[in-house]
N, C-alpha and C positions, 0 to 999 in steps of 0.2 A: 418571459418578457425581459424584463432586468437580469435573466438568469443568462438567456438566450444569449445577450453582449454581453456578460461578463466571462461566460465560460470557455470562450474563444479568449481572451484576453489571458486567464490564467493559464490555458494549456501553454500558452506560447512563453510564458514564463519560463513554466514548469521546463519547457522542449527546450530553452535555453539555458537552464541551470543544471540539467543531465548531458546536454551537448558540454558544459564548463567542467563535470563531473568524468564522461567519460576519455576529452582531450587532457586532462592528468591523469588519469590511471593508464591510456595505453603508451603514455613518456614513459610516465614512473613505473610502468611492468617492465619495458624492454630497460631501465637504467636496472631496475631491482636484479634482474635474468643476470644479469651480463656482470654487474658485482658479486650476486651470489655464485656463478661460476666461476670468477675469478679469482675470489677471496675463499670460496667453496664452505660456504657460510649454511644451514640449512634454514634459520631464522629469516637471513637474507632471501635463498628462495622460498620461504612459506611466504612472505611478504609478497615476490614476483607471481606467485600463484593466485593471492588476494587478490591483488591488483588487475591479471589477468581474467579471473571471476567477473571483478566488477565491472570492467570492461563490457563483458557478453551482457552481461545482465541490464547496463544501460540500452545497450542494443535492444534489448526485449522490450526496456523500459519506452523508446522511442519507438518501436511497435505498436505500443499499448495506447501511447497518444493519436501517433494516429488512428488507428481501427476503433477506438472505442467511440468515437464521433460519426461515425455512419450512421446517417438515416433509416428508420426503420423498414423494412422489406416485407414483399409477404413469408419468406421463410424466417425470419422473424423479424415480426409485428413488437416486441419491444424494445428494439434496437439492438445497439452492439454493446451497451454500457459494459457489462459484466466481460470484455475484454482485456479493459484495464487489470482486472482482477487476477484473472488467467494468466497473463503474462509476468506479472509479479508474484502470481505461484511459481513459474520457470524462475524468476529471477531469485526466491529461495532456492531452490532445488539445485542452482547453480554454484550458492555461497557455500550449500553444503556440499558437494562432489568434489567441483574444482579447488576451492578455498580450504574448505575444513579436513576434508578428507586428503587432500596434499598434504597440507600443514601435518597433521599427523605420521603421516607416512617419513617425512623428512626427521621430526625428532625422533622418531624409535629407529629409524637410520643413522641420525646422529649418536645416542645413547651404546647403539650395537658396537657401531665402528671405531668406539671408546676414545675418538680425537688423539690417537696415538702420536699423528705427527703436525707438532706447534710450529705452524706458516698463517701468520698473523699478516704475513706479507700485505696484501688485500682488503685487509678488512678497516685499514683508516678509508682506503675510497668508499668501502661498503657502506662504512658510518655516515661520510659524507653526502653519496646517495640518503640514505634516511633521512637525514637532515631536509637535504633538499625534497625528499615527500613528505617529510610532516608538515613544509609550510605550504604547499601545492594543496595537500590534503585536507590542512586547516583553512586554506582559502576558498576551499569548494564545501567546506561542511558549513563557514560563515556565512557564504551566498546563499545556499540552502535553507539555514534559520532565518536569513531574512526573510527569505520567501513565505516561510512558512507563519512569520508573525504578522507577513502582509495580507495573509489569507485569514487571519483570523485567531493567529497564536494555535497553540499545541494542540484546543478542543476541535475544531476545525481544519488548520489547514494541515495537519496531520489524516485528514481523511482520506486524502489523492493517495493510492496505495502506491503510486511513482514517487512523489514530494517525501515519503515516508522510506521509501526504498534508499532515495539517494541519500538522505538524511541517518538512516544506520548504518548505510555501506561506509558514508565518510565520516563517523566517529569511532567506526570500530576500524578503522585504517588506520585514523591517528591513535587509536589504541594499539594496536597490531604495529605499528613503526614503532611506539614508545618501548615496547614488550619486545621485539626483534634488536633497537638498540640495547638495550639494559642487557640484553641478553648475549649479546658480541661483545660489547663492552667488559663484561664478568667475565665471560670465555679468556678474553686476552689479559684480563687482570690477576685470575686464579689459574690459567691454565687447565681449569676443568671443564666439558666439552656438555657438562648434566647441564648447565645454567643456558647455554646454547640451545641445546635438547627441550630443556622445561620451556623454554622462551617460543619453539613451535609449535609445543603440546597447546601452550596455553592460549596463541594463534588459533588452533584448531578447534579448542575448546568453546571461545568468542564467536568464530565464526557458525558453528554448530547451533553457539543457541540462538545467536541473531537469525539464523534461516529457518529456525526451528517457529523463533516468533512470528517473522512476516508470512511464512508458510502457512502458520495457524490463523492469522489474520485474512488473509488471500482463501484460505479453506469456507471460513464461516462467511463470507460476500459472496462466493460461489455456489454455496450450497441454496441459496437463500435468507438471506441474514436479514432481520425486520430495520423498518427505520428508526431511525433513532430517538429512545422515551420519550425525548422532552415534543419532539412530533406527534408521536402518536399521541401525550397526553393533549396537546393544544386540539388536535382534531376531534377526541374523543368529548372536550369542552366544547367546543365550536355544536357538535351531533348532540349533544343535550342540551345545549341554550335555544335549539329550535322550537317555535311553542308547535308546531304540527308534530313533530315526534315525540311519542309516548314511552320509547324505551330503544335503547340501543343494544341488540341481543347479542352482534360479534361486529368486531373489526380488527382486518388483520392488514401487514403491512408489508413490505418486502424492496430492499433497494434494488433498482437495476442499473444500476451505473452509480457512476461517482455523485453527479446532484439529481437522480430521478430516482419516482419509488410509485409502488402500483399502491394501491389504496383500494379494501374492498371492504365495505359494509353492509351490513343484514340491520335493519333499523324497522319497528313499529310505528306507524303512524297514529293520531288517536283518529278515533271515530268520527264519522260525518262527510269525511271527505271523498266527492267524486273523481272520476277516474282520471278528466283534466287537470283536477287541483292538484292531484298526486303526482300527476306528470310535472307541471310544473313549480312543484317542491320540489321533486328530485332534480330538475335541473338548476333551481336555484341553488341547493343545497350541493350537489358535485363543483359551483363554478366558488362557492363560498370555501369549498375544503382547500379547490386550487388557489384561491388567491392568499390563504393561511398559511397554505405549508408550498410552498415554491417550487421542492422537489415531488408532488406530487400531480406526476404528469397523465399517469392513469389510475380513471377513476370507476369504481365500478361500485354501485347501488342494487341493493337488495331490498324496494321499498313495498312495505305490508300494510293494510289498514289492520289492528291488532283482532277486531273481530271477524272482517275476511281471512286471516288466514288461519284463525280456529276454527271457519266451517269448510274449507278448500283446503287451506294446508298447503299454499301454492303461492307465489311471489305475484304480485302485481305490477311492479314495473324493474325493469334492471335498464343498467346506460351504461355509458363511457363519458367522459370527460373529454369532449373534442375541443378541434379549433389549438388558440395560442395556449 
């Protein structure tokens, strides 16, 4: 209902705060390329490689928005939720190839090539570039937090695994700018080319465990990842204040998108009750779970009278949760 209109309202947020995220990273990749080639910086291109990472990866992330909002099909009947997810698995898989594993590649390039020859020429523009990506970058990691505290601050609106995506691409950017200057900086100040060098490593390092985390986040939504405690425990209160049910034997939970989650219980009835009554517990009882937990769009009932199913051993009514 109220989910229905809001959740149109937020993707379109979300689609414009990654559209604000990706029109600064593919500037600031072609300004980063073209300084660190000319200053021949490797900090400078570990920076041009981030940047160009994050780029693809909002790409995926504008994928993810739209496709994860398809209606449900018969090839499948739960939607497209778990897209969102998918796609922001790619969008790690990205930070770590393109991002991290560049970044590496250029400091043990630098380290090798032991900065034999001091041509500093280039790199005041280079510095300049950073500059001018740290406030790009800090202006899209600021729009980002807002968003995310207009969704409900860091327990919620950190959920949208896109909102969350763009939100550590642009703090580990202005990390990864801060760590590429300090790191050119030292180069032209000592003359020593390890400080340059450390300064990609450590590029590569950030980016590594940032893709390492949304990866492992994006892993556990895909696999099946339950909804969240404080849900399950309101449902499982909601399934014991019923006075027709006698025991609630299992309920499991499972998110399929960003605000949906399938809902399936095995519950006891107590005794007495005919085969109507049951029926129409179970449907009062599936529209009560939906109107509790919001993201709980399928529902499915396992309901037993407890002494029918000691002498059968066999369910007496299962459903879905249709309709809004």
């Amino acid at each position: 209902m109220s989910r229905d209109n809001e959740a149109p309202n937020t993707d379109r947020r979300t689609r414009v705060t990654v559209l604000v995220a990706l029109t600064a990273n593919l500037v600031i990749a072609v300004a980063k390329a073209v300084g660190g080639i000319f200053a021949h910086s490797s900090a400078l291109l570990s920076e041009a490689a981030h940047s160009v990472a994050d780029s693809l990866n909002e790409v995926f992330l504008l994928a993810a928005l739209r496709r994860s909002r398809r209606p449900p099909d018969a090839r499948h009947p739960f939607g497209y939720g778990k897209e969102r997810f998918f796609w922001s698995l790619l969008a790690a898989v990205g930070i770590f190839v393109m991002g991290g594993c560049f970044s590496f590649f250029q400091g043990v390039e630098a380290l090798r090539g032991g900065g034999g020859e001091e041509k500093f020429s280039g790199y005041v523009a280079g510095m300049i570039v950073l500059g001018v990506a740290f406030v790009a970058e800090g202006l899209s990691l600021v729009r980002a937090l807002r968003q995310v505290r207009r969704q409900g601050g860091l327990a919620s609106g950190m959920r949208d695994p896109a909102l969350r995506t763009v939100v550590a691409e642009d703090a580990t950017a202005v990390l990864g700018v801060t760590l590429a200057f300090a790191g050119m900086a030292l180069h032209m100040v000592t003359g020593q080319v390890v400080w340059e060098a450390s300064a990609s490593l450590a590029i590569g390092a950030l980016l590594v465990y940032v893709a390492y985390r949304l990866g492992r986040e994006a892993r556990d939504q895909l696999i099946g990842e339950a909804a969240d405690p404080e849900a399950d425990a309101r449902i499982r209160a909601l399934l014991a204040a019923q006075p027709e049910i006698d025991s609630v034997e299992a309920l499991f939970t499972m998110k399929t998108g960003l605000d949906t989650a399938l809902v399936a219980a095995r519950v006891d009835l107590v005794p007495g009750l005919d085969s109507e009554q049951v029926e129409e517990v179970a449907v009062r009882i599936k529209r009560a779970v939906g109107d509790e937990v919001d993201e709980a769009d399928q529902i499915f009932l396992d309901v037993t009278e407890r002494s029918a199913r000691e002498a059968y051993g066999s369910p007496a009514a299962t459903g879905e949760r249709g309709g809004a």
